[in-house]
Phi, psi and omega in degrees: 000323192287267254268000173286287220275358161287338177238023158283356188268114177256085208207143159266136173281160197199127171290120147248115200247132183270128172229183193156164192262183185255142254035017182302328174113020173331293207280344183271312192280322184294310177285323166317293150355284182285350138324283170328280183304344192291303178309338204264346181072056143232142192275160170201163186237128170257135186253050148013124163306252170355293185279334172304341194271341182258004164232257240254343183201046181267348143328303215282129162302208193204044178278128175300010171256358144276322155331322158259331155293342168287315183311285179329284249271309194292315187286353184267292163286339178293297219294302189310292216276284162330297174323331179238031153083032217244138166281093183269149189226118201231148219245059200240189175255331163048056184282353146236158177313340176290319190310296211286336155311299169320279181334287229292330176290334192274316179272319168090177225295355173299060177213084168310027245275126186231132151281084189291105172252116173240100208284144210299296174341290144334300220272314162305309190330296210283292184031070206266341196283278259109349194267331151290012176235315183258012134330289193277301194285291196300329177091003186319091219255166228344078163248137175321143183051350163282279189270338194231158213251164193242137144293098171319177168243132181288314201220049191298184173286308192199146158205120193271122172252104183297351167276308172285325192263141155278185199275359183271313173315289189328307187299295217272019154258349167286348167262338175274002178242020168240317203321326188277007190262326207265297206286135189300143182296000000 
């Protein structure tokens, strides 16, 4: 029954996992994406840092060992959603090189990795949350690039600069570069 309904999809499924630090434009560059593919007549899922955190993993701190467990827990439904040929586009900050190896194990050769490099600057800048001024005033204790250290990613896939490009630029070199990975044999 699963491989009937995996191939009403004529699509291959594929992770795409966005990291980054926040406000870099991870969740901007992701919802546009599933815009995109939508148009292009590919199904795709966006797996949200922010909503995951806020359901399914609203348990979790923000130790680096819930950190990682949030990371499992996202690659763990990414693996499930890919298994059924689903384009999944997943949106964390994944701030060390251990997180993002885990994922990659988890998911397997599906797994796409794109770095949204945004410089800490840039990105206090954008601080559309809020959350780099009460880091910094406040004491905001392990937030990314602040109080807790960002890993650059060493080997991406892809890597996109959201200080130069706008996010419409971004999306579409992030779909010319997945298209031979997504479209069905």
């Amino acid at each position: 029954m699963m491989n009937e309904q995996k191939d009403l999809l004529s699509q291959k499924g594929l992770v795409i996992w966005l990291l980054g630090l926040s406000g870099a434009g991870k969740s901007t560059v992701a919802n546009l994406m599933k815009e995109k593919l939508s148009g292009q007549g590919y199904f795709s899922v966006v797996l949200d840092g922010d909503e995951l955190r806020a359901g399914i993993n609203q348990n979790l701190s923000y130790s680096s060992e819930d950190r990682a467990e949030n990371v499992r827990r996202a690659a763990e439904i990414a693996k499930i959603l890919v298994g059924n040929n689903i384009i999944t586009i997943c949106s964390f900050i994944t701030p060390l090189q251990e997180h993002r190896t885990m994922a990659s194990e988890i998911i397997g050769e599906h797994y796409f990795e794109v770095f949204i490099n945004c410089p800490l600057e840039i990105c206090e800048q954008r601080d559309v949350k809020g959350l780099y001024k009460k880091a910094r005033t406040e004491g905001l204790s392990d937030f990314t690039g602040v109080s807790a250290r960002f890993e650059p990613s060493l080997n991406p896939n892809l890597t996109l600069f959201t200080n130069t490009q706008t996010a419409e630029e971004s999306c579409d070199l992030l779909y010319a570069s997945i298209l031979p990975y997504i479209t069905a044999k």
